[in-house]
C-alpha positions as a Markdown table, in Angstrom:
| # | Residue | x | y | z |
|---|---|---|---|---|
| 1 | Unk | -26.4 | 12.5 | -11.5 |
| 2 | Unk | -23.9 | 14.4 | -9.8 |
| 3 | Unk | -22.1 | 17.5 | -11.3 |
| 4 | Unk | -19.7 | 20.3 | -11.4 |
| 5 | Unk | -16.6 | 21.9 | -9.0 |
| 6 | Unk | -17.1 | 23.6 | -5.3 |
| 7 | Unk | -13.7 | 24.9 | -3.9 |
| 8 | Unk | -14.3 | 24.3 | 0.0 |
| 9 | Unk | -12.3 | 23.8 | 3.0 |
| 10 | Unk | -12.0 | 21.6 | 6.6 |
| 11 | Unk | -13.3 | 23.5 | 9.7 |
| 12 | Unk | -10.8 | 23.3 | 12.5 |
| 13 | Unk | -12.9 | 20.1 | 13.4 |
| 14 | Unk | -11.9 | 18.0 | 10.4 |
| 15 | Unk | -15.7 | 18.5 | 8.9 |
| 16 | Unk | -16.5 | 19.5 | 5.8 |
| 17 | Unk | -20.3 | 20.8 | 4.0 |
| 18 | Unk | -21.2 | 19.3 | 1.3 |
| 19 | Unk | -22.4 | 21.3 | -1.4 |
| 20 | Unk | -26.6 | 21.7 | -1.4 |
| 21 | Unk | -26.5 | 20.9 | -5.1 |
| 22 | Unk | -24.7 | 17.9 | -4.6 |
| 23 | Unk | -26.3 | 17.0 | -1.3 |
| 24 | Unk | -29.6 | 16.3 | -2.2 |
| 25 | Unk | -28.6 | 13.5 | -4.5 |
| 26 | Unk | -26.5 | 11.7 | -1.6 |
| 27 | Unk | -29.7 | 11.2 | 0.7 |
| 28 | Unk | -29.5 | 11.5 | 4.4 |
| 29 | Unk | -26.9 | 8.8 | 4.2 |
| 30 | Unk | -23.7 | 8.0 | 2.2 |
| 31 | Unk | -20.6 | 6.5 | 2.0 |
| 32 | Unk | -17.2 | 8.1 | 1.7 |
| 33 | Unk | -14.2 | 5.7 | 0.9 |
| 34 | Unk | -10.5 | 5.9 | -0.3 |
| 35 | Unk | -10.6 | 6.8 | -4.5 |
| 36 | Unk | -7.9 | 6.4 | -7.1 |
| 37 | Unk | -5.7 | 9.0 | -7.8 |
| 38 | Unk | -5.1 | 10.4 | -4.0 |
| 39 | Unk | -9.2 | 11.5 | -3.6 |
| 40 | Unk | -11.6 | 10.3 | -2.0 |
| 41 | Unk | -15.0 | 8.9 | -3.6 |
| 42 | Unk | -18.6 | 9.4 | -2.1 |
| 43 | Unk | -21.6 | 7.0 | -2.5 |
| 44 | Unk | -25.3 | 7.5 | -2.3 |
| 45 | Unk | -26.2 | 4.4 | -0.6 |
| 46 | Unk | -28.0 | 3.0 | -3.5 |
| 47 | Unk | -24.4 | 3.4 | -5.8 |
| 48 | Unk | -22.8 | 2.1 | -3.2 |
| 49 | Unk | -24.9 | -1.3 | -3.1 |
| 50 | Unk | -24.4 | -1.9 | -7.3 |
| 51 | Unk | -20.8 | -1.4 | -6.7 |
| 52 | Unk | -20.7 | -3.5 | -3.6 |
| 53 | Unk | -22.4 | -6.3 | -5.6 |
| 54 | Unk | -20.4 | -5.9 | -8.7 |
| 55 | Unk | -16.9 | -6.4 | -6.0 |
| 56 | Unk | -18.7 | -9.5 | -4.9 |
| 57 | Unk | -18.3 | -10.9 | -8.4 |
| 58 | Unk | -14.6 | -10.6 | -8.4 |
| 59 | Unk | -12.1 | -13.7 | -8.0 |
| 60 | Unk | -10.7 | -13.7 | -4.8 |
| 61 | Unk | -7.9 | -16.4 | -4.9 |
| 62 | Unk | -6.1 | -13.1 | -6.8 |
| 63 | Unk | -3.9 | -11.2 | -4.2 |
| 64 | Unk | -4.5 | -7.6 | -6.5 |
| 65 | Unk | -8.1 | -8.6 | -5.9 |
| 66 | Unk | -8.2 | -9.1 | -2.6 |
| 67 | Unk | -5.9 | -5.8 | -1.9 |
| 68 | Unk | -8.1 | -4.0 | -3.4 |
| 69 | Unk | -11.0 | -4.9 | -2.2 |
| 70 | Unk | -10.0 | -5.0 | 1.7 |
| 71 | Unk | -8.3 | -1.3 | 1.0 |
| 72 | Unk | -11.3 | -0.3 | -0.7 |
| 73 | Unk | -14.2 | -1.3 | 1.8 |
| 74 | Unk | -12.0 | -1.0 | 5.3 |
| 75 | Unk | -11.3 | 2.6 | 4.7 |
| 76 | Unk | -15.5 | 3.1 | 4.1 |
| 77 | Unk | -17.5 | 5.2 | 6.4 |
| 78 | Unk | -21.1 | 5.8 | 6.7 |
| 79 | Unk | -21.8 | 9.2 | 7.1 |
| 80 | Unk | -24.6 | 11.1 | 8.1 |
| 81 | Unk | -24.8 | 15.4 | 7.3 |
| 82 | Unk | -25.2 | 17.6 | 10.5 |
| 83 | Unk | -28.2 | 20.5 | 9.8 |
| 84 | Unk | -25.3 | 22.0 | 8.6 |
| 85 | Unk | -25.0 | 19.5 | 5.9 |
| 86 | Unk | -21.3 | 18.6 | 7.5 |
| 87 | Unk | -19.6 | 15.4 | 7.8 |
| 88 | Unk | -16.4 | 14.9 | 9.4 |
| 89 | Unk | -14.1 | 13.3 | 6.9 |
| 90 | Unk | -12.0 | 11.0 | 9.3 |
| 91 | Unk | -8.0 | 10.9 | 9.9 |
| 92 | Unk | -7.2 | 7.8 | 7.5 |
| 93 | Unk | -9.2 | 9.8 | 4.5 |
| 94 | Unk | -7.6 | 12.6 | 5.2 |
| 95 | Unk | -4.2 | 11.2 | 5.1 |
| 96 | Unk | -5.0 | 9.3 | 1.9 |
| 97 | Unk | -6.1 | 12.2 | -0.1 |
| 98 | Unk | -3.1 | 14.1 | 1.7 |
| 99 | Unk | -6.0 | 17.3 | 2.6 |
| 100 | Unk | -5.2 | 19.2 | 5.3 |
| 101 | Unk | -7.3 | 22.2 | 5.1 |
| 102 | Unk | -8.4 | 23.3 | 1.4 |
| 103 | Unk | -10.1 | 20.5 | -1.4 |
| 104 | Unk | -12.2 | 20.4 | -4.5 |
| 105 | Unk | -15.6 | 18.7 | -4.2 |
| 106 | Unk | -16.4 | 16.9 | -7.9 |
| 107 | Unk | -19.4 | 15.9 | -9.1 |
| 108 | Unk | -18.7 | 12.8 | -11.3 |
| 109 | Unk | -21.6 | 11.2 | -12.5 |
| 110 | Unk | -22.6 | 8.6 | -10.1 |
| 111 | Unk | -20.2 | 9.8 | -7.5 |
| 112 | Unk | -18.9 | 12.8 | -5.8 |
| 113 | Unk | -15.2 | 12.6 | -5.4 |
| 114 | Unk | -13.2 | 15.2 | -3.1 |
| 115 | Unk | -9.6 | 16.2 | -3.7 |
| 116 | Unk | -6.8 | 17.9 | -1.9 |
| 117 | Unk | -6.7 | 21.4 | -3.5 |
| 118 | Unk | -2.8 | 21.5 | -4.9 |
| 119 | Unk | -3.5 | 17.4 | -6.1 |
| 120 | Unk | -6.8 | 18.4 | -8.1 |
| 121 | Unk | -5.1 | 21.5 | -9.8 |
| 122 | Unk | -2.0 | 19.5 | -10.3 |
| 123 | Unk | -3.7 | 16.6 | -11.8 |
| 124 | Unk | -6.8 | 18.7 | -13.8 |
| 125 | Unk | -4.5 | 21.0 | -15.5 |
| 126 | Unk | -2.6 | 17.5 | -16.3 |
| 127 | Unk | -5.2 | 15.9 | -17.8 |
| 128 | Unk | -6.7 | 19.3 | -19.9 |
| 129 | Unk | -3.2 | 19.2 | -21.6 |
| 130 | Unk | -4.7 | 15.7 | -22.9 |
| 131 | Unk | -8.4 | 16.6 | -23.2 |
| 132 | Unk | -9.3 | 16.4 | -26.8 |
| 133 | Unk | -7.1 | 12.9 | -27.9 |
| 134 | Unk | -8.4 | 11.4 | -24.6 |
| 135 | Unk | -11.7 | 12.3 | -25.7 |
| 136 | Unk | -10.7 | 10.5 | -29.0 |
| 137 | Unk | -9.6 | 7.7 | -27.8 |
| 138 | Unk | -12.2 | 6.9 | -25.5 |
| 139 | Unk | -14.9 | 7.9 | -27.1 |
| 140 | Unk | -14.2 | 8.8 | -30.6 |
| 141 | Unk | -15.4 | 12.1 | -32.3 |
| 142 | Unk | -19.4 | 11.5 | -31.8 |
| 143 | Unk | -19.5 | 13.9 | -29.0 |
């Protein structure tokens, strides 16, 4: 399970290091696709292969579908940590998240999700204003 929130930033490369912490749960080898909400999401391989089956179950005569699922998997790279534990985070990711040089990484449960730094703060301090009757309405007060 992945967890928690690492400030970090691109070297003039494009590459960014992965947190240890969150590393070791990604394997030698992961994927890192377009997310929801202008971040990016990360993989472990074996995540990536339930999801990957799950989007095979989907109807593909619908054209939200199909958008989707082309968007989703076309912008996918497999990526592989230097001994640095870097990976270069490729132009078209980049320019979806809009990063150019500072992000949050996010451990979320079964994924690690990275965020342009002024789009995370933006959108966190958002959603805190909400916290406790999203919490409600989701999951009701058994928390």
């Amino acid at each position: 399970m992945f967890m928690g929130e690492f400030q970090h930033s691109l070297d003039d490369k494009g590459r960014l290091i992965i947190p240890a912490k969150l590393r070791e749960g990604l394997g030698e080898r992961f994927i890192i696709t377009r997310g929801l909400d202008r971040s990016l999401f990360v993989y472990p391989l074996s995540e990536w292969r339930i999801l990957e089956e799950k989007m095979k179950t989907l109807p593909t005569t619908q054209a939200d579908t199909r958008a989707f699922v082309r968007l989703f998997f076309s912008g996918a790279v497999d990526c592989e940590p230097d001994k640095q534990g870097r990976v270069s985070l490729p132009q078209h990711l980049r320019d979806h998240a809009q990063i150019q040089r500072d992000l949050y990484i996010l451990g979320v449960s079964t994924r690690i999700e990275i965020w342009a730094k002024e789009i995370w703060e933006e959108y966190s301090q958002k959603a805190e204003e909400s916290y406790e009757a999203l919490a409600e309405k989701i999951i009701g007060i058994g928390i």
